[in-house]
KOLNU-579201 format. One record per residue: x, y, z of N, C-alpha, C in turn; residue number from 1; residue in one letter. Coordinates in steps of 0.02 Angstrom, whole numbers, plus 50000, padded with zeros to 5 digits. Example, Ala and Ser with C-alpha at 12.3 -4.5 7.8 and 13.67 -1.06 7.14 Angstrom:
(atom (50660,49716,50390),(50615,49775,50390),(50660,49835,50390),1,'a')
(atom (50642,49888,50354),(50684,49947,50357),(50645,50002,50394),2,'s')
% end
This chain:
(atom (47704,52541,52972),(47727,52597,52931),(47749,52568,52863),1,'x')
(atom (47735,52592,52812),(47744,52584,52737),(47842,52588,52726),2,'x')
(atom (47860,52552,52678),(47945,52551,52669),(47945,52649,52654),3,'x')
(atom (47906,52668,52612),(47921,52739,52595),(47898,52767,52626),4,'x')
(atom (47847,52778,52689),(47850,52828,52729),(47936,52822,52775),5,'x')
(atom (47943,52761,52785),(48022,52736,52871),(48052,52769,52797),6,'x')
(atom (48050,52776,52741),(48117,52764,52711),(48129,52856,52702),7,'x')
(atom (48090,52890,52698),(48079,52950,52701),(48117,52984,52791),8,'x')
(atom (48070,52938,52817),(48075,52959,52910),(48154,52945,52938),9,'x')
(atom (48183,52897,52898),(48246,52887,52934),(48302,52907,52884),10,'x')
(atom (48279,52922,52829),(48337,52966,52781),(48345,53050,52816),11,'x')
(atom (48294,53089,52827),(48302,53126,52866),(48334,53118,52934),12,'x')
(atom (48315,53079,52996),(48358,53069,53050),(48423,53059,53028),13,'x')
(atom (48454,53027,52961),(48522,52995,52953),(48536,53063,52925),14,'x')
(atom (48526,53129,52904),(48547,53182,52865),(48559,53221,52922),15,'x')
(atom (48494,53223,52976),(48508,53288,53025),(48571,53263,53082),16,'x')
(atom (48556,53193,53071),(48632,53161,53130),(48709,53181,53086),17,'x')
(atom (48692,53181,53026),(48762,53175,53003),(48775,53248,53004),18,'x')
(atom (48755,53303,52988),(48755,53352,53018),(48783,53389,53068),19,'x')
(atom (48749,53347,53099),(48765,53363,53196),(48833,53339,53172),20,'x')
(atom (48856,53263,53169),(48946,53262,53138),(48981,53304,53138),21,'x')
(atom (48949,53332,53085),(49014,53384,53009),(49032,53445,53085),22,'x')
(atom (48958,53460,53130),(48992,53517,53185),(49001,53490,53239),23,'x')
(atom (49004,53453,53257),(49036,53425,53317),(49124,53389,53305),24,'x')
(atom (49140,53388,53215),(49200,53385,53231),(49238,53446,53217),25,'x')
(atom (49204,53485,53189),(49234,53545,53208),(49267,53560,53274),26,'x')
(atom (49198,53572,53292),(49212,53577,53342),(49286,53533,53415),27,'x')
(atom (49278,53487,53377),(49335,53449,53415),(49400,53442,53394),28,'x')
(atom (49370,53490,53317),(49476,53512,53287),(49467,53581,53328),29,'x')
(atom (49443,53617,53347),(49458,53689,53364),(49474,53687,53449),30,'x')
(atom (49443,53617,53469),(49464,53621,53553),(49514,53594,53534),31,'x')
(atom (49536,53552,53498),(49597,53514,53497),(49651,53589,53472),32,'x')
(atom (49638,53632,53455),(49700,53676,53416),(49695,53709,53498),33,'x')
(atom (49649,53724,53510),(49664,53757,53583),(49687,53713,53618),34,'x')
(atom (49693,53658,53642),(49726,53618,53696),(49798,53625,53666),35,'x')
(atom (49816,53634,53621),(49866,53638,53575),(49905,53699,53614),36,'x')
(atom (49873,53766,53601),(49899,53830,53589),(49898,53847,53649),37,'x')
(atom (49857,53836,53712),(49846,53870,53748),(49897,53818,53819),38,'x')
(atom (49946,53886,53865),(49986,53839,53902),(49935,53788,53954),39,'x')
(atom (49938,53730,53954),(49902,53689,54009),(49836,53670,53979),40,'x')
(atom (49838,53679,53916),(49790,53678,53886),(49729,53621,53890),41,'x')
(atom (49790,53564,53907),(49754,53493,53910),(49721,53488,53963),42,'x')
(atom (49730,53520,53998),(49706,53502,54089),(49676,53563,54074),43,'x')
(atom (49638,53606,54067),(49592,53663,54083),(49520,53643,54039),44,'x')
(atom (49558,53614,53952),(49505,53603,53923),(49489,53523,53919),45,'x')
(atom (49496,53466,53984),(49496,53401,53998),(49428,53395,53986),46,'x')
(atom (49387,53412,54036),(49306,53394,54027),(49295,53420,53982),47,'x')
(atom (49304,53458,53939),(49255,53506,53886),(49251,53440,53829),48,'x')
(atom (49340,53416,53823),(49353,53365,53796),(49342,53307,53794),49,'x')
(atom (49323,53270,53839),(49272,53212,53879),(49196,53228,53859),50,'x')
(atom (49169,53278,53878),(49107,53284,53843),(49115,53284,53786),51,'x')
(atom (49133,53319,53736),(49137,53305,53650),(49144,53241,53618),52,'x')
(atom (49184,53209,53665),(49189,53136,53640),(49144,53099,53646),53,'x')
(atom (49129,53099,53722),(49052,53070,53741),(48989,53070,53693),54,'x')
(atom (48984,53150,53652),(48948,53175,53629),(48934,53154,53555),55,'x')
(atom (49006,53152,53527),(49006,53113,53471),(48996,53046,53477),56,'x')
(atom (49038,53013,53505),(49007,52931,53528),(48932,52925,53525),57,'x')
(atom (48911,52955,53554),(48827,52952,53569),(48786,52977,53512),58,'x')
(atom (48811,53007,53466),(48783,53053,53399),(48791,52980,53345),59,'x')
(atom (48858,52960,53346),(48879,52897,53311),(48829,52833,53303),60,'x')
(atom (48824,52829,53371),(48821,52762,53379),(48732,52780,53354),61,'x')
(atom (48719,52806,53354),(48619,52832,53340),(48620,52834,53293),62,'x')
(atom (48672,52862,53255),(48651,52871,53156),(48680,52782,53153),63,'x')
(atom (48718,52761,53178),(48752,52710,53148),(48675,52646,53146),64,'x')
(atom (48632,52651,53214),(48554,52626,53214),(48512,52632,53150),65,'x')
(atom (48515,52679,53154),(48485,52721,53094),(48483,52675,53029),66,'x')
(atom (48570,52703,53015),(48579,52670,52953),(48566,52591,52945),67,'x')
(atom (48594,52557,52989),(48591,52473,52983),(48491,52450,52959),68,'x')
(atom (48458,52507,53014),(48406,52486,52994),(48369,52519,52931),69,'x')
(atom (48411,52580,52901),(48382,52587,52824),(48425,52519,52770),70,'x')
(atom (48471,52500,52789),(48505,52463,52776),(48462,52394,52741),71,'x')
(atom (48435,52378,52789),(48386,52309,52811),(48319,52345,52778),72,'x')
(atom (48304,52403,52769),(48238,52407,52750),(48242,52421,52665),73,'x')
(atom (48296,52455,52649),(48310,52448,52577),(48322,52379,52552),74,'x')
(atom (48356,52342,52588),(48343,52245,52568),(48298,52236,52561),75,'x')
(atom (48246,52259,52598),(48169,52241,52604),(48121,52267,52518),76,'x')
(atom (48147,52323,52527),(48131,52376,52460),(48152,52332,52399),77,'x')
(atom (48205,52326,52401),(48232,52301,52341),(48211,52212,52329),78,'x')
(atom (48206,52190,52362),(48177,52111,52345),(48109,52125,52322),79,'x')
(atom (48060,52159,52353),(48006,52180,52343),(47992,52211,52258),80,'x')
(atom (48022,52243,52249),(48039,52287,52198),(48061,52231,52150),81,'x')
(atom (48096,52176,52163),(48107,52130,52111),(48084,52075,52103),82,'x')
(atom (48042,52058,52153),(47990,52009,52145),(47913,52036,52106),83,'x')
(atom (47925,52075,52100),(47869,52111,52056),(47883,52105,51986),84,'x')
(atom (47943,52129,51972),(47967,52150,51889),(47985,52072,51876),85,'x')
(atom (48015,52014,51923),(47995,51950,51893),(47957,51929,51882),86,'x')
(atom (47897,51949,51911),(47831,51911,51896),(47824,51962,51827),87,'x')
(atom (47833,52018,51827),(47805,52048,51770),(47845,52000,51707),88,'x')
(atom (47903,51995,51700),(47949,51978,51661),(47910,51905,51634),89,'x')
(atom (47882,51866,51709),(47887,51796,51667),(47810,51797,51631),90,'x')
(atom (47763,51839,51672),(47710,51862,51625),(47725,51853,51557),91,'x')
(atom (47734,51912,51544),(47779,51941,51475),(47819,51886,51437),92,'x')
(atom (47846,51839,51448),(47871,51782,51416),(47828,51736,51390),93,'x')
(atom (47777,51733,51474),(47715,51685,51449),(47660,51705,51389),94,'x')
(atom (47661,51773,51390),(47611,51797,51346),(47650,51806,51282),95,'x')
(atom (47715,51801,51271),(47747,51795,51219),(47734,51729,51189),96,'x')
(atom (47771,51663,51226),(47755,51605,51215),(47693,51589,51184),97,'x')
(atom (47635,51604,51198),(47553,51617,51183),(47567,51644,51116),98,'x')
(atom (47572,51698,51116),(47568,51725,51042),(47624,51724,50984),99,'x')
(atom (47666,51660,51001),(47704,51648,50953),(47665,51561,50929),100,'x')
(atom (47622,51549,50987),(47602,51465,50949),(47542,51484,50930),101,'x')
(atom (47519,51545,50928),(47448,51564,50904),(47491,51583,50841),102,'x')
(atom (47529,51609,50810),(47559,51621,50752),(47587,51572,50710),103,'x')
(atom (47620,51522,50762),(47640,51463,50718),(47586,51416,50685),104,'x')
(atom (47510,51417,50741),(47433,51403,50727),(47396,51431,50641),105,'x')
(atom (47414,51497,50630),(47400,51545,50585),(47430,51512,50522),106,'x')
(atom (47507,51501,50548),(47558,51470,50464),(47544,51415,50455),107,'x')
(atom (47530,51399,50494),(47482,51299,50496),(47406,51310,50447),108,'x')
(atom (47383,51340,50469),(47308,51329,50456),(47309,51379,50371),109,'x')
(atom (47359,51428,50375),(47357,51464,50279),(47423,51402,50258),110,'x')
(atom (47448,51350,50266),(47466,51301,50239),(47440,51276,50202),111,'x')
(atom (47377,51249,50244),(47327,51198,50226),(47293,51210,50167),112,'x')
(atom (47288,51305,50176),(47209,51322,50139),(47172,51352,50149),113,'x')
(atom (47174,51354,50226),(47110,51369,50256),(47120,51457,50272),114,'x')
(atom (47048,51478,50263),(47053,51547,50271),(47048,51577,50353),115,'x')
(atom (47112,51638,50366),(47100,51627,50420),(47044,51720,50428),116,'x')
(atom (47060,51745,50475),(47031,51810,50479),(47080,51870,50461),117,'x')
(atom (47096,51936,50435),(47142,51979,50402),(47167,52003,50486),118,'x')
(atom (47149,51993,50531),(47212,52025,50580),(47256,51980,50608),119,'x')
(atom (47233,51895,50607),(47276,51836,50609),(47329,51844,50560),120,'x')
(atom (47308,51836,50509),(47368,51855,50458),(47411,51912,50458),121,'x')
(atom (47396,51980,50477),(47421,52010,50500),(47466,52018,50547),122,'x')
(atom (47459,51982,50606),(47502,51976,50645),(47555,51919,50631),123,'x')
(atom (47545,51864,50589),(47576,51819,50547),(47640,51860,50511),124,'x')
(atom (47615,51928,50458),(47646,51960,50415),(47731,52007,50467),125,'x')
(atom (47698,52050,50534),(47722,52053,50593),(47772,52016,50618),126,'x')
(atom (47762,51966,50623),(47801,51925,50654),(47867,51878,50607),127,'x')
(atom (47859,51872,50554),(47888,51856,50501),(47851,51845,50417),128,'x')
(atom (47868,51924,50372),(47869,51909,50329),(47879,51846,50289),129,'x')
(atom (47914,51826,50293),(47937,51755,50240),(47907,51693,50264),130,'x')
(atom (47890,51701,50334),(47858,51626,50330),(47795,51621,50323),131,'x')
(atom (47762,51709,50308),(47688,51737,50277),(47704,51711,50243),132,'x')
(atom (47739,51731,50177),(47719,51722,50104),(47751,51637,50110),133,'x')
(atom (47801,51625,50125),(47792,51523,50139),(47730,51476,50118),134,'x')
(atom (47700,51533,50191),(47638,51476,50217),(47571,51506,50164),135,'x')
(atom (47574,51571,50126),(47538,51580,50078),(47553,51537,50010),136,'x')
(atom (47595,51555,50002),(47611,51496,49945),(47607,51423,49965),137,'x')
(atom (47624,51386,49991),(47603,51326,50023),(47522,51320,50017),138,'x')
(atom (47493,51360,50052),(47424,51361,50058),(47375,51341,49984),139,'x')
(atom (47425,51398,49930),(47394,51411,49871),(47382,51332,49819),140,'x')
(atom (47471,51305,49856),(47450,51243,49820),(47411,51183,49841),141,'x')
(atom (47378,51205,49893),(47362,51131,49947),(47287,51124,49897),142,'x')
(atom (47279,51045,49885),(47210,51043,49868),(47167,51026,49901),143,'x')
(atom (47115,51060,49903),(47066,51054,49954),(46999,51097,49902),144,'x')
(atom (46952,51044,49915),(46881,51058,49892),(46848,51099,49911),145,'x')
(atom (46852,51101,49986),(46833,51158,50031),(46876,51176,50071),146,'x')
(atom (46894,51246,50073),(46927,51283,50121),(46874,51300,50164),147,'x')
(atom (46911,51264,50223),(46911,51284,50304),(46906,51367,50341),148,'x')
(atom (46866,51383,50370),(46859,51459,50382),(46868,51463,50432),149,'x')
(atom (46946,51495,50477),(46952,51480,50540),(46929,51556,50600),150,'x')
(atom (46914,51559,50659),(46897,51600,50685),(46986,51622,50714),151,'x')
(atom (46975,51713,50730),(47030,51725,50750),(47066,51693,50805),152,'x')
(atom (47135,51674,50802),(47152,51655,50884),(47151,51724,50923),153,'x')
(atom (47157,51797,50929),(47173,51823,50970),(47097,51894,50989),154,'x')
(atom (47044,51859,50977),(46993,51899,50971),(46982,51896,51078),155,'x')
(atom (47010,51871,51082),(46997,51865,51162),(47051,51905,51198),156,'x')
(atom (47093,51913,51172),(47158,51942,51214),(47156,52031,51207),157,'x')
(atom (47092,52051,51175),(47099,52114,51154),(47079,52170,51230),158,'x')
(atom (47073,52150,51290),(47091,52192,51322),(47167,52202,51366),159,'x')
(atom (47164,52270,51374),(47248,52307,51400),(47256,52255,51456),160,'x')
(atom (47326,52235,51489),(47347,52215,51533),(47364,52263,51550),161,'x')
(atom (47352,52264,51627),(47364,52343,51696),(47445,52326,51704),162,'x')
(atom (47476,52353,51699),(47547,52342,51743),(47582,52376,51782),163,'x')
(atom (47601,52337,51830),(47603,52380,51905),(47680,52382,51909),164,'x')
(atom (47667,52475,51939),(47746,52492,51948),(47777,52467,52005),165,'x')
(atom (47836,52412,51985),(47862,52393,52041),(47916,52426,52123),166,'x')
(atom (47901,52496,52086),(47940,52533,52150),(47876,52563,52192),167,'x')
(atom (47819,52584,52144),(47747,52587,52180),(47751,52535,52264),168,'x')
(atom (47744,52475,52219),(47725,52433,52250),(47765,52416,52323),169,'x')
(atom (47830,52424,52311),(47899,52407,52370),(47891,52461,52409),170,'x')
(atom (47862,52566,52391),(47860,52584,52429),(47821,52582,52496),171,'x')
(atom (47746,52541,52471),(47681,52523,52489),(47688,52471,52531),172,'x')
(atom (47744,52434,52533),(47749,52377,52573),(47747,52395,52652),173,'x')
(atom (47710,52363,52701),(47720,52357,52754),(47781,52360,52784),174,'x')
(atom (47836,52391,52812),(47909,52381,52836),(47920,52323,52857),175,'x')
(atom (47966,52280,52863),(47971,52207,52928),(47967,52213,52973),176,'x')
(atom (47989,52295,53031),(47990,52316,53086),(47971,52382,53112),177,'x')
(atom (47977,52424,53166),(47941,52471,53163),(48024,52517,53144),178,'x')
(atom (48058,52491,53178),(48107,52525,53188),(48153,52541,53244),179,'x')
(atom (48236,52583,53254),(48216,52613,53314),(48176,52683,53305),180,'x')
(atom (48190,52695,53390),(48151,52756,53406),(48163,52819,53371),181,'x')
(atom (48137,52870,53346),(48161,52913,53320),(48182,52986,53376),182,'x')
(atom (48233,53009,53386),(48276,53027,53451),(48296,53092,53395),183,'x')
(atom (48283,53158,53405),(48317,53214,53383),(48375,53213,53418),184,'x')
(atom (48413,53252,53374),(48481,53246,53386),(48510,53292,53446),185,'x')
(atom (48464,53337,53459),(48476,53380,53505),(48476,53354,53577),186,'x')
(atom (48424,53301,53577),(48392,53244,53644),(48448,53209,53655),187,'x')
(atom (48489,53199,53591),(48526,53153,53578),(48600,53156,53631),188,'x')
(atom (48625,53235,53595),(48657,53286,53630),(48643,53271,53722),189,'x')
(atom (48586,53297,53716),(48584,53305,53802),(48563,53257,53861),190,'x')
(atom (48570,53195,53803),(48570,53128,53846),(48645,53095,53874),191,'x')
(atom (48692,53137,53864),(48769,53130,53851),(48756,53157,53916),192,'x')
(atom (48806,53071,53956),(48815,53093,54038),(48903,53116,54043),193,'x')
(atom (48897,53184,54079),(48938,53232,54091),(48988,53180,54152),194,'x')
(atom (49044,53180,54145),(49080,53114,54199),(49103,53191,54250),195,'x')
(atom (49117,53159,54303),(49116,53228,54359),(49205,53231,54386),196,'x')
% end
């Protein structure tokens, strides 16, 4: 099962259990006001009271499954989810790195003289005005008989990089486990052994 299908499948079980909660303690303030109010109250409504507890115990302890294992599968989600956006990140650094020594390449080579291509320079101009006109002026005075005609550095890099959404990807992940069982709450209810 995929992290976002379990993560879907057991956010629901953990909503309809908690649920069942919010009325089952009702329910166990309103027997409790009656064991209260009513004479002998404790001893007439004993089992009703034994089952409710039972009942909740057993409601508890199933969401409490539940949760530990959305628990463990959102760990799962979230490493996933950030081992992606690191790789994206160091991408992105690396391809930075790249096109800052292809630029420092550009102020080197209009140093010299040499002509480079108008979108090299451009991205030169981009990246820092002043060390354009620097390395233009520099250039202007260099003597050289023949200027050098250089090919672009970035005529290769001109297609899009795809980048992948990293929560895409963590929902898509395989789970680590299947899970537990998924148990409606009502099953849940009437698996609660009645003490005699």
């Amino acid at each position: 099962m995929k992290i976002g299908e379990a993560r879907q499948l057991y956010s629901s079980q953990i909503k309809q259990y908690h649920e069942q909660q919010v009325l089952l303690s009702k329910k166990k303030q309103e027997l409790q006001n009656k064991m209260n109010t009513v004479k002998d109250g404790k001893n007439i409504y004993a089992n009703e009271a034994a089952v409710l507890e039972l009942t909740i115990k057993a409601v508890d302890e199933k969401q409490k499954e539940y949760k530990d294992y959305m628990a463990d599968l959102l760990e799962q989600w979230s490493a996933t989810a950030n081992m992606i956006s690191a790789e994206q990140q160091g991408d992105a650094m690396e391809e930075y790195a790249e096109d800052l020594g292809k630029i420092m390449e550009v102020a080197r080579r209009l140093m010299k003289g040499g002509i480079v291509p108008p979108n090299d320079e451009k991205k030169l101009m981009e990246y820092s005005m002043e060390l354009y006109q620097a390395a233009k002026n520099i250039g202007a005075m260099a003597k050289q008989k023949e200027k050098e005609e250089y090919d672009s550095l970035w005529e290769d890099d001109d297609a899009p990089t795809e980048c992948v959404d990293p929560i895409e990807v963590a929902d898509n992940t395989e789970a680590f486990s299947s899970g537990p069982a998924i148990v409606d709450v009502a099953d849940t209810i009437a698996s609660v052994n009645i003490p005699e």
